[in-house]
Backbone as JSON Lines, residues from 0, in Angstrom:
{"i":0,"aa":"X","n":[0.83,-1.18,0.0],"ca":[0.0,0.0,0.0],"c":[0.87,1.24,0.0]}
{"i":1,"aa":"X","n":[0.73,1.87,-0.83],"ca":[1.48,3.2,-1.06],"c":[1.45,4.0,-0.05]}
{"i":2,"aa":"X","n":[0.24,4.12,0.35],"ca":[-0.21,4.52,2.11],"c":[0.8,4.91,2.9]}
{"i":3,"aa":"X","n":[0.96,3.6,3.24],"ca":[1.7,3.13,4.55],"c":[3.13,3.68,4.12]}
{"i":4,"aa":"X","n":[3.61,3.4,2.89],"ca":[5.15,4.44,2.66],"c":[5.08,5.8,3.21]}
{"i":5,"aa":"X","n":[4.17,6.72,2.67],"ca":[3.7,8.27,2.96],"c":[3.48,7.9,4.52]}
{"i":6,"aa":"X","n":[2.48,7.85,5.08],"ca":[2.71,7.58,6.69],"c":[4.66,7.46,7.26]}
{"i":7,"aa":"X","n":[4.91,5.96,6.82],"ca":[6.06,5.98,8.07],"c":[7.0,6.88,7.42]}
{"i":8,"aa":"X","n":[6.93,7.47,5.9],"ca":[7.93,8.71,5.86],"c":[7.42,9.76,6.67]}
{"i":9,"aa":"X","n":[6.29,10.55,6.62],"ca":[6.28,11.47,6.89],"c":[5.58,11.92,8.54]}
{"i":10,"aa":"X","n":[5.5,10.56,8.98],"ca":[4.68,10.28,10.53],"c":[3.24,11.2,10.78]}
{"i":11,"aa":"X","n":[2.75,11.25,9.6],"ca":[1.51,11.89,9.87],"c":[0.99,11.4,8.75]}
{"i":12,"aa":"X","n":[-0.49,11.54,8.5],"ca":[-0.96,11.45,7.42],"c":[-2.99,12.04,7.74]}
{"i":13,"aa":"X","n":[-2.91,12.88,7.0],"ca":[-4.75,13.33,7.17],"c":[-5.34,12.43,5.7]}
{"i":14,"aa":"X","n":[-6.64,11.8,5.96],"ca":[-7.16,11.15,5.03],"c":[-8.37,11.9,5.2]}
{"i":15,"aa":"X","n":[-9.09,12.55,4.18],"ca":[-9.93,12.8,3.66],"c":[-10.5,12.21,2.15]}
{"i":16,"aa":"X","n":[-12.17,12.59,2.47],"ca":[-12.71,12.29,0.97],"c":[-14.17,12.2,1.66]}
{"i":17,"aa":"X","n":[-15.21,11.97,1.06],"ca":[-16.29,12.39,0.63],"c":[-17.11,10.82,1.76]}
{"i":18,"aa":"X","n":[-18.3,10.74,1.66],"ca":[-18.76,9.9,2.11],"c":[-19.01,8.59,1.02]}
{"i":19,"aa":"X","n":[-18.64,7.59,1.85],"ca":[-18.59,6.24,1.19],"c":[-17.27,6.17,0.34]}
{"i":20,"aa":"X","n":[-16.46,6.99,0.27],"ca":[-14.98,6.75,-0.53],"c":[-14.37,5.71,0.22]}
{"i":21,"aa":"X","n":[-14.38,5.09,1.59],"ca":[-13.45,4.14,2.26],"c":[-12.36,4.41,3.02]}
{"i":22,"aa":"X","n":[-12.64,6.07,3.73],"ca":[-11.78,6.16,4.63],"c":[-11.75,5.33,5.57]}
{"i":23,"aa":"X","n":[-12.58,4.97,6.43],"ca":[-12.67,4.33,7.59],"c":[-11.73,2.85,7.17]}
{"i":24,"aa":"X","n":[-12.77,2.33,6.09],"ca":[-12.31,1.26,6.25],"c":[-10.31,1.29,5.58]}
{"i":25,"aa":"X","n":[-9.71,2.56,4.84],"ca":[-8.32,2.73,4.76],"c":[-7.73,2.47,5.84]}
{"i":26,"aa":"X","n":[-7.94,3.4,7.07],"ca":[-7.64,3.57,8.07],"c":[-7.28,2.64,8.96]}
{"i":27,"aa":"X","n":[-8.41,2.22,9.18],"ca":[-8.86,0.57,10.12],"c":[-7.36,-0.46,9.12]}
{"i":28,"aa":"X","n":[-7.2,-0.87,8.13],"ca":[-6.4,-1.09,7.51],"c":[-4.81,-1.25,7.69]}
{"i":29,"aa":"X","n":[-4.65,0.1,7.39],"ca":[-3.48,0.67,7.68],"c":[-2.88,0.94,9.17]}
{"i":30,"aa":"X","n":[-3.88,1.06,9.87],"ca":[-4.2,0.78,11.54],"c":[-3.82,-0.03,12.02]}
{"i":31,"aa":"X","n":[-3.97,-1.49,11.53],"ca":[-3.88,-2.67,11.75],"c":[-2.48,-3.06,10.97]}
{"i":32,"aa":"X","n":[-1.99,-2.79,9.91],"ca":[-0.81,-2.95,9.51],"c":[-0.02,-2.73,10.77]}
{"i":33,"aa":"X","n":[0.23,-1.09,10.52],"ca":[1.39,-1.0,11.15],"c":[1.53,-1.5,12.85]}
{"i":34,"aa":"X","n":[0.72,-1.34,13.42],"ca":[0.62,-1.87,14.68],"c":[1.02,-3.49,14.71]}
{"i":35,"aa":"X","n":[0.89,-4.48,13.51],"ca":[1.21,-5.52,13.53],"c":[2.75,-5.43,13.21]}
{"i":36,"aa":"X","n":[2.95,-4.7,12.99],"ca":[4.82,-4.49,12.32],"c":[5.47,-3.74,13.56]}
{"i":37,"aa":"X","n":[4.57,-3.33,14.63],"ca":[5.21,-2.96,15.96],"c":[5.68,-1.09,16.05]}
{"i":38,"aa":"X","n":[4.22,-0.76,14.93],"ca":[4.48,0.78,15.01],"c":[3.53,1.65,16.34]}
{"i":39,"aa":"X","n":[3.9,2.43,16.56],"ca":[2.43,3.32,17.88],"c":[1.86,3.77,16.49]}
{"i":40,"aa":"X","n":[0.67,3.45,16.92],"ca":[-0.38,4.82,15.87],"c":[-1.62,5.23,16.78]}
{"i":41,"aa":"X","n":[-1.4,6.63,16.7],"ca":[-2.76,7.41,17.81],"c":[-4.01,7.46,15.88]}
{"i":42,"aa":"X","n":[-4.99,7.88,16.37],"ca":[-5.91,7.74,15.22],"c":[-6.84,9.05,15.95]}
{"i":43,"aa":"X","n":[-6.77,9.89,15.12],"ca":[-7.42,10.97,15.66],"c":[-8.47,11.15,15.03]}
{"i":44,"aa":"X","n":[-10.03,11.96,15.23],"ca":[-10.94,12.61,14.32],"c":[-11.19,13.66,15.06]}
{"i":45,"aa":"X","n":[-12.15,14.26,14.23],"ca":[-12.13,15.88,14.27],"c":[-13.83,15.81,15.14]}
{"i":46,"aa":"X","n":[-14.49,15.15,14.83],"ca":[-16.16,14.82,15.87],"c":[-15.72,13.67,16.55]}
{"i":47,"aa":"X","n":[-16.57,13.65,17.7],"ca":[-16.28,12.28,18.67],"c":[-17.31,10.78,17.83]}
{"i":48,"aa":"X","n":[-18.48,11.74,16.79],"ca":[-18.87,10.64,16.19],"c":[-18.23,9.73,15.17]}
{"i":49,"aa":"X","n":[-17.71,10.71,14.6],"ca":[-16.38,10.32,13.55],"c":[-15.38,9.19,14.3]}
{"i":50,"aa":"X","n":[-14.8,10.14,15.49],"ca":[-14.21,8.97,16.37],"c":[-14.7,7.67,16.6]}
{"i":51,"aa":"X","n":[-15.82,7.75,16.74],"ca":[-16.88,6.07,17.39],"c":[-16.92,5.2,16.45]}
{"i":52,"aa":"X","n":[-17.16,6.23,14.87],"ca":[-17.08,5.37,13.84],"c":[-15.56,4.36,13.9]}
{"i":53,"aa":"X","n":[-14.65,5.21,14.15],"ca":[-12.7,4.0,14.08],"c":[-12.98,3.67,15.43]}
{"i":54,"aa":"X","n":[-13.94,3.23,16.68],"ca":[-13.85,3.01,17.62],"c":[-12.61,1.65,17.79]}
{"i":55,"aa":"X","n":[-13.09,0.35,16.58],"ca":[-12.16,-0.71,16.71],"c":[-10.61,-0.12,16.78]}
{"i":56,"aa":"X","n":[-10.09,0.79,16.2],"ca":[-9.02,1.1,16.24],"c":[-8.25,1.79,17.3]}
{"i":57,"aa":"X","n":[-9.41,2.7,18.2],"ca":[-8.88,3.15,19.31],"c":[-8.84,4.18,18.91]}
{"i":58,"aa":"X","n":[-9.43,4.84,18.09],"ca":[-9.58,6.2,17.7],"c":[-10.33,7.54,18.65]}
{"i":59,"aa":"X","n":[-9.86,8.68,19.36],"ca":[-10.18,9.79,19.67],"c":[-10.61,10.63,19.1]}
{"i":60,"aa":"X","n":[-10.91,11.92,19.93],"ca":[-11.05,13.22,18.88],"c":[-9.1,13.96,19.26]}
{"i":61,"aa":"X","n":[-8.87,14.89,18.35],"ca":[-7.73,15.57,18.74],"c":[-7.61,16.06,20.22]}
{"i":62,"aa":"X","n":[-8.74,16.42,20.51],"ca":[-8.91,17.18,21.34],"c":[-8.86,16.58,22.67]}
{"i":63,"aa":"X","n":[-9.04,15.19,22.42],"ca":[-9.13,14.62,23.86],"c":[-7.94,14.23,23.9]}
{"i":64,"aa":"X","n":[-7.16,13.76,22.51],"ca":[-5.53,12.84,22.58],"c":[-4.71,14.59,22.87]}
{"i":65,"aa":"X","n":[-4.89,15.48,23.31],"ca":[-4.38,16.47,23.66],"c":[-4.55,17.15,24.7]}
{"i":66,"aa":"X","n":[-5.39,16.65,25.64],"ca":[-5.94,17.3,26.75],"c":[-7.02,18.7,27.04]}
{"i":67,"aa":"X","n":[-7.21,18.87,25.46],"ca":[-7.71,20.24,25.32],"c":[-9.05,19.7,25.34]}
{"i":68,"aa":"X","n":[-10.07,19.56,26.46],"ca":[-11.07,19.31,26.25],"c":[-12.04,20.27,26.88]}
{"i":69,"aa":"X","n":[-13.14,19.94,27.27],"ca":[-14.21,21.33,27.44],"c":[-13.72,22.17,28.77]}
{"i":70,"aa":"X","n":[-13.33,20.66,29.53],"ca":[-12.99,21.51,30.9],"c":[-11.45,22.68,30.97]}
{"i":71,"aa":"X","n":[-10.55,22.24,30.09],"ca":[-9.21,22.88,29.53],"c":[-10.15,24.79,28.77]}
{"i":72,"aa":"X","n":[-11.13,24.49,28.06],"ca":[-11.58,25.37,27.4],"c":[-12.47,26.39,28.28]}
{"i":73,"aa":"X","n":[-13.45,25.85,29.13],"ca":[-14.05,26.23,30.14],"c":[-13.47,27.11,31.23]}
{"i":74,"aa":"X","n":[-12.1,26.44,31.49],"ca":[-10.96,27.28,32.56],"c":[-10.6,28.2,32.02]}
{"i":75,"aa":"X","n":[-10.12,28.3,30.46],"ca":[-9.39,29.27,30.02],"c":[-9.79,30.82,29.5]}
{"i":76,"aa":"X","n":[-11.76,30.38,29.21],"ca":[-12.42,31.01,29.21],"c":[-12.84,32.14,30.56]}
{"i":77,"aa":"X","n":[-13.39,31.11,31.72],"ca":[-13.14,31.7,33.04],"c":[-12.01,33.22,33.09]}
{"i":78,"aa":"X","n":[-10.78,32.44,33.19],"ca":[-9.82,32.9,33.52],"c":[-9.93,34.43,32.06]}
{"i":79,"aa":"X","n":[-9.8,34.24,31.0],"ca":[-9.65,35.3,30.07],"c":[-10.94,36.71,30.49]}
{"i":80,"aa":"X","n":[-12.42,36.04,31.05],"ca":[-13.34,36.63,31.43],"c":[-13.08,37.44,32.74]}
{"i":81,"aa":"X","n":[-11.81,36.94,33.46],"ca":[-11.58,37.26,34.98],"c":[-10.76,38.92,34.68]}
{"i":82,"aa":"X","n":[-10.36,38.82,33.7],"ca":[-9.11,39.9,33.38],"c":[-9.79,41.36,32.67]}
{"i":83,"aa":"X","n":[-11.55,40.73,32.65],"ca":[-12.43,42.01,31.87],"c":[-13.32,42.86,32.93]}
């Protein structure tokens, strides 16, 4: 899979495309490759539904594999509101 070259060169890779093109199931895929070849792969999405969809894979949103979540956003808000 040509894929998987672009991935472990460039340690990232965003897959987009349209509905029913076969991201998920790319992913899930390529997911399962490299982890069998003894690579880490985090699997991020951008909705938590999106996420549920790669649930088999162990897939997040960014936001949670980063700590930036409501309560991170909620504080920072607070705090920016405290200074007005």
């Amino acid at each position: 899979m040509e894929a998987i070259g672009v991935i472990l060169q460039q340690h990232h890779c965003a897959i987009v495309g349209g509905p029913g093109t076969g991201k998920s199931w790319l992913i899930k895929n390529i997911t399962k490759k490299l982890r069998k070849d003894g690579h880490v792969v985090f699997v991020t999405a951008s909705t938590g539904i999106a996420a549920s969809n790669l649930s088999t894979v162990g897939a997040t949103t960014i936001h949670k594999l980063t700590g930036q979540g409501f309560k991170f956003m909620f504080t920072n808000v607070a705090h920016w509101c405290q200074q007005f």
